[in-house]
N, C-alpha and C positions, 0 to 999 in steps of 0.2 A: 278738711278735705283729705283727699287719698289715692293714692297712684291712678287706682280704680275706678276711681270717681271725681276725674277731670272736673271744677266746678260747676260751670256751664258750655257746653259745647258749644260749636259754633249753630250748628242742627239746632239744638234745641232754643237757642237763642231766638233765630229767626224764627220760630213758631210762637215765641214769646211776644216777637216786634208784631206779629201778623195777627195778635189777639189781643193784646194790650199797648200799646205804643200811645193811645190816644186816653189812656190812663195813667200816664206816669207818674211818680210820686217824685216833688222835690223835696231836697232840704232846705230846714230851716235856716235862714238870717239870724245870726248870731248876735246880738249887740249887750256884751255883758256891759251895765253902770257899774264899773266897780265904785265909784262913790258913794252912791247911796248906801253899799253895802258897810263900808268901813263903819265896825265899831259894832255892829249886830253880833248876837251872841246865839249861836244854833243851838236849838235846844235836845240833846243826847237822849238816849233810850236806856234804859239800865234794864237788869233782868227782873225788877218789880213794875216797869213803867217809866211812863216818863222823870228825867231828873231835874229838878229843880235850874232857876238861870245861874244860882251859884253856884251849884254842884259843876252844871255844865260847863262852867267859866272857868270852873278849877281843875276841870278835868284838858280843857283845851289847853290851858295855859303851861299846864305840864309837860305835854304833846310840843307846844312851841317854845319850852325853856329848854330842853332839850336837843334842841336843834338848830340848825344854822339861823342868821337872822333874816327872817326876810316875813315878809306882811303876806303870807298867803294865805294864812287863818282867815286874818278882819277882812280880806279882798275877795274872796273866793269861796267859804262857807254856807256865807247866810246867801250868796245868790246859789250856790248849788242847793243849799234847801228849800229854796224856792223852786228852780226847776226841777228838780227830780221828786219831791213829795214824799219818800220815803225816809224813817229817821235815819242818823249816825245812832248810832248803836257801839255803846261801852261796856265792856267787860268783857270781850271776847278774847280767845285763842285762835293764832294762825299762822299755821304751819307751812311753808312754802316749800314745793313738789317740785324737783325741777329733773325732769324728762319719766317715760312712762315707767320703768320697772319701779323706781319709786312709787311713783302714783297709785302704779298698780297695787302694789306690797299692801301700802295703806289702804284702800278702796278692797282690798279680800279680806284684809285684819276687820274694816268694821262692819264687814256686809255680815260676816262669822259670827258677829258679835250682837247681831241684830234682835231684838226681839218681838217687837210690836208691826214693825211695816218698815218698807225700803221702797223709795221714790224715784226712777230714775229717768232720766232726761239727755238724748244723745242723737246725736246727726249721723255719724257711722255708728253703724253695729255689725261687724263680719263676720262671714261664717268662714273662721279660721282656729288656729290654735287660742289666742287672746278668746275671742268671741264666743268659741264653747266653751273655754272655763270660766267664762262669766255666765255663761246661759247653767253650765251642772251647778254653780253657786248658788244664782237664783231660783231655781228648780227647786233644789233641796232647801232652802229658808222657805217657800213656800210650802214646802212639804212638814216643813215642821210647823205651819200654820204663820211666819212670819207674811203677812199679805204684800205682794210683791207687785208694784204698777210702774207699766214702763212707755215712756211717750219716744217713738220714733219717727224720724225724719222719711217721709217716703222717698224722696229723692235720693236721699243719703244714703237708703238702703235699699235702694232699688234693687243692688246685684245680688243682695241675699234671698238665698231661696226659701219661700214658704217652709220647708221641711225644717229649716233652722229653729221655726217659732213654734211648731207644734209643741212637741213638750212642753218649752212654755207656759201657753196655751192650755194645753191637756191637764199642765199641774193645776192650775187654778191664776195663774198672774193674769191681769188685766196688762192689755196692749192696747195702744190708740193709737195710728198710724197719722202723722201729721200732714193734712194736707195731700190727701192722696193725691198721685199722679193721674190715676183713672179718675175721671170727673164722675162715675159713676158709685163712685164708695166715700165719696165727697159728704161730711154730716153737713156744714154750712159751706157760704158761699166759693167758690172753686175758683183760685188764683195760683196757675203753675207756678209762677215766679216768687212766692212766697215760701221761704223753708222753715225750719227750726235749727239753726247751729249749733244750739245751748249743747253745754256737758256738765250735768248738773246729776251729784247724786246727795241724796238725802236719805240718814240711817236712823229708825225711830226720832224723828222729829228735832234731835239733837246734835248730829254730825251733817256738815254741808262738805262736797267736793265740789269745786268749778275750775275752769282753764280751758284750756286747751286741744287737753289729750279725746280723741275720740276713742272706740273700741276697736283696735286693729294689731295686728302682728306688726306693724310698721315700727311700733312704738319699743320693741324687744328688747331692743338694745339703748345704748345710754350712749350720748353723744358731747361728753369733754373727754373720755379718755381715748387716746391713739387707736387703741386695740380695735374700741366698738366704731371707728367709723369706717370700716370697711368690714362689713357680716361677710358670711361665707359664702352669702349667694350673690356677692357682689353689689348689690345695695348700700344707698344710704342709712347712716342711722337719722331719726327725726329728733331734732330740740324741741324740744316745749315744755310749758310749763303749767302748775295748777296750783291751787290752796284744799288746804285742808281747814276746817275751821268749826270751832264749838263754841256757843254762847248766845244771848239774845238774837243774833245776826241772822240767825239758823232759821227763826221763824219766819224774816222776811223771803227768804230765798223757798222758803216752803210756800208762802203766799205765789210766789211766782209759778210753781209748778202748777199748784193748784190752779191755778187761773187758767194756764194755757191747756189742761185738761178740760174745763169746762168752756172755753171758747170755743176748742174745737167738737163741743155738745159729744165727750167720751161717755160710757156708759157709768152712771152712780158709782163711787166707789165705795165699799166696805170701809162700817164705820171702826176707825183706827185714832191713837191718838196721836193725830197729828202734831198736835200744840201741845206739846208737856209744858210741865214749868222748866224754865231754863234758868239757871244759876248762871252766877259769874264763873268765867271758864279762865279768863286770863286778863291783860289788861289793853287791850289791842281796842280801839275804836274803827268799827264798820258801817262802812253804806253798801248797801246792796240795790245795784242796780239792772233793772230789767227793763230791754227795749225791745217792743212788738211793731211791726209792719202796719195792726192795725190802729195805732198809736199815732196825735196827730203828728206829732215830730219824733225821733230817735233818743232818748232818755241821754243812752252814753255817749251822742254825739255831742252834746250840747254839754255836759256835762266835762267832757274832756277839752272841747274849746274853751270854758270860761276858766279851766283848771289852766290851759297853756298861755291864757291872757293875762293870767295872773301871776304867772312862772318871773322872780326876779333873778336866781342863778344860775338852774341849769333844769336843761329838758330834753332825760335820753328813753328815747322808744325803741322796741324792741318789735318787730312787728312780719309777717308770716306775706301778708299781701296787700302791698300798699299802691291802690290808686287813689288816691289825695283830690279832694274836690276843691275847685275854687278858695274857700272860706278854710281851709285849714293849711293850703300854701300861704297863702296871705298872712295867719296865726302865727305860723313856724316864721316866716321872712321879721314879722315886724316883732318877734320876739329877739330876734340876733339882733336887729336894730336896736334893742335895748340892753342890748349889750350880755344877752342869756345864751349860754353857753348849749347850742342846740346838737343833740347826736341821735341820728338814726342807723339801726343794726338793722338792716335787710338781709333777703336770702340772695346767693351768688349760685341757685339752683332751686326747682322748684318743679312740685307735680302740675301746674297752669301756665303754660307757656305765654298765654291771652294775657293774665294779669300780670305776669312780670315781666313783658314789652311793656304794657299801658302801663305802668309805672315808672317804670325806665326813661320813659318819655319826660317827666316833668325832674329829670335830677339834672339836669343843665341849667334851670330855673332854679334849682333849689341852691347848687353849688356856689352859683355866680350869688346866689345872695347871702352867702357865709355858713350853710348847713352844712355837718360834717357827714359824709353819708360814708357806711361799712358795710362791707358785703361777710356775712359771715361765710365759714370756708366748711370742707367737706361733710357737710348734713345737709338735711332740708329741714329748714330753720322752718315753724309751728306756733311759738310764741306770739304770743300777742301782750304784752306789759308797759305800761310807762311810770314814769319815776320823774316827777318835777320837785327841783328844792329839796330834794332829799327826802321832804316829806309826805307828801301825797305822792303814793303809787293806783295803781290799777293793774289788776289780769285778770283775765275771762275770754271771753269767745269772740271778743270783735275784733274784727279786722279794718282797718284804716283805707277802707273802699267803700265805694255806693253801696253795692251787696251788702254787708255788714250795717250798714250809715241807715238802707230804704226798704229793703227788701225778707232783712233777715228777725227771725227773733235769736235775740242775743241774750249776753247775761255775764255780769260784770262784778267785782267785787271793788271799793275804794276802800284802802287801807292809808289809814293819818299817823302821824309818828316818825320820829328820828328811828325807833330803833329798829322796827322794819325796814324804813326806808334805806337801812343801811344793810341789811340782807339782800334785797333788790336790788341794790350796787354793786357788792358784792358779784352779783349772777351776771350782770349789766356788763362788768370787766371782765369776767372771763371768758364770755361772749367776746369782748373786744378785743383781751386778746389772740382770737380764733378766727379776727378777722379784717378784711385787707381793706383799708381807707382808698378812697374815692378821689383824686383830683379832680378839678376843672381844667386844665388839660391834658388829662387823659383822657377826660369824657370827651372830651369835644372833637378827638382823633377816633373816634370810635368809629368802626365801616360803615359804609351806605347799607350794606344790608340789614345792621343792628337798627337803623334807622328807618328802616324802613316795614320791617316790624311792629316800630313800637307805632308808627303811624296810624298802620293795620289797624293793631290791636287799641288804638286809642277809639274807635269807632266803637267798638263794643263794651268803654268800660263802666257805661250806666249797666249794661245787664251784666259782667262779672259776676 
């Protein structure tokens, strides 16, 4: 989201309640057996194919000799491969992005470097300084015959004007506008409340970007040093974060583009080679996961509950917009009951004032039941990442709300490993220390007004 583009209005909401309310989508009931799982051995992707149960055995076991001790392997694995369906994936490279001039840096180095086609996938796309140097970028790869398809969010981009996408357009790039807002330019069936969040770019079949970062000037500056968090026009700088990543991994996150191209019936694309062969890139094991609205349940919702069910030391999220459904206060409370060292980095400012009341709301609940909650300080914290055990992380586009959970197509990457997961710490602390700890009574002295706010705003946090 973005200054400009308040998530859901309150307007638009109610035309949402007044067309769909008698369709709403729950989540799923969570109930991981971690027993049954204990002692299954998931089986890995390598860049020739699947790998053998001893290969895979040997390649997890490395992953867990390396790291603190704790059974989140044998407890947590073989049920995530069961839910989610798509492989872990060995032999990758991943690079962790943390706020946009990086991201950016990276994301023009390989668009430049592009040959065969460039896949991209984005909620925001603005027409600003960021926004045209990514539109003259792709312009000119298409010019030089690099075939250039770009899936946008109509919502997302509702304030950019037509004239932005001509060129585009005019060079030869395919566009498919997700979900039109006009029910009239609708290819299948027309659900305002459904978006695309994903930020997913894909360079000849072999480079994925995901996270966070949408296409905006927001993202200009960089937010741990002093300087940039006050720009000149007085603005915040934004935190977030993203991966870079090369290896096997790459073609599942390509399957995903693909798919949500032809769900929403885009026109044929130019035959490209999508699927090269991919080599081992590095030694990083990946799950790529992708969750659609029209999907019975939420891929990363479910996935990230059995991840925190299974958490025996410590479980620190990082997260942009947090309204918390029933089944993941409950996950987070009876994980501190077992004695798991639980930390949430929230924003202490934010562009949706709806969703951070409605979350605000449940940290009295959270407090009282031993969560440690951090308001980061001068940005508008973006991030979405979690870090359990040091060794299962997560970052991608979801957010720790219904929106994200029912409504949105997402897209997520799981990274396993001590030695990542000690990069994500790393980022996790500097965060921390940028930001101001939470009492239980401080909260509880909080004005009637702030309280009355999040009341408000708790009414609307199915549609957020």
């Amino acid at each position: 989201m973005s200054r400009s583009h308040p998530r859901l209005t309150v307007g638009v909401a109610l035309v949402i309640t007044a067309f769909g309310m008698g369709a709403c989508s729950i989540l799923p009931t969570v109930n991981p057996d971690l027993a049954r799982t204990r002692g299954a051995v998931p089986q890995l992707q390598g860049s020739r194919g699947p790998l053998s149960p001893a290969q895979s055995k040997a390649v997890l076991d490395r992953l867990q000799a390396s790291g603190v001790a704790t059974d989140i392997f044998d407890r947590h694995l073989a049920l995530e491969e069961a839910l989610v369906g798509t492989p872990l994936s060995a032999g990758n490279e991943v690079v962790l992005l943390q706020d946009g001039p990086a991201t950016y840096r990276a994301m023009f180095a390989s668009i430049a470097a592009a040959k065969d086609h460039i896949n991209m996938e984005t909620y925001l796309l603005e027409d600003d300084e960021v926004g045209q140097r990514f539109a003259r970028a792709l312009v000119g790869k298409q010019q030089q015959g690099v075939q250039v398809n770009l899936i946008r969010d109509s919502a997302g981009t509702f304030a950019t004007p037509a004239a932005f996408f001509k060129p585009l357009i005019d060079s030869g790039v395919k566009i498919l506008e997700y979900n039109p807002i006009n029910p009239l330019l609708a290819r299948k069936g027309w659900e305002l409340n459904q978006r695309d969040h994903r930020k997913l770019l894909i360079v000849d079949g072999r480079t994925a970007f995901l996270g966070g970062i949408n296409i905006s000037s927001v993202y200009s500056g960089g937010s741990f040093s002093q300087r940039s968090k006050v720009p000149s026009d007085g603005s915040l700088a934004w935190r977030d974060t993203d991966l870079q990543l090369q290896g096997p991994v790459v073609a599942e996150f390509q399957k995903l583009f693909l798919e949500t191209w032809a769900s929403q019936k885009g026109d044929p694309l130019p035959a490209k080679k999508f699927f090269p062969p991919l080599e081992v890139a590095g030694k990083q094991v990946v799950r790529a996961v992708g969750s659609s609205p029209d999907d019975p349940y939420s891929l990363i919702y479910v996935t990230l509950l059995s991840a925190i069910a299974s958490a025996e030391t410590t479980i620190h999220l990082t997260n942009a917009y947090f309204v918390p459904d029933p089944q993941l206060i409950a996950a987070l409370k009876a994980a501190v009951q077992r004695g798991v060292d639980v930390k949430l980095i929230l924003p202490s400012q934010t562009d949706s004032w709806l969703t951070f009341y409605a979350g605000r709301g449940y940290y009295e609940e959270l407090l009282t039941a031993g969560v440690k909650i951090y308001e980061r300080q001068g940005v508008i914290l973006h991030s979405k990442t979690a870090l359990i055990d040091g060794v299962w992380a997560t970052i991608g586009s979801t957010n720790l709300d219904w929106r994200s959970f029912l409504h949105n197509r997402e897209i997520n990457a799981v990274v396993l490993g001590v030695e990542f997961g000690a990069q994500v710490q790393s980022m996790f602390d500097k965060d921390l220390a940028q930001s101001d700890k939470l009492t239980l009574a401080q909260w509880t002295r909080r004005p009637v007004d702030v309280r009355v706010k999040e009341l408000f705003a708790s009414v609307w946090q199915y549609w957020l």
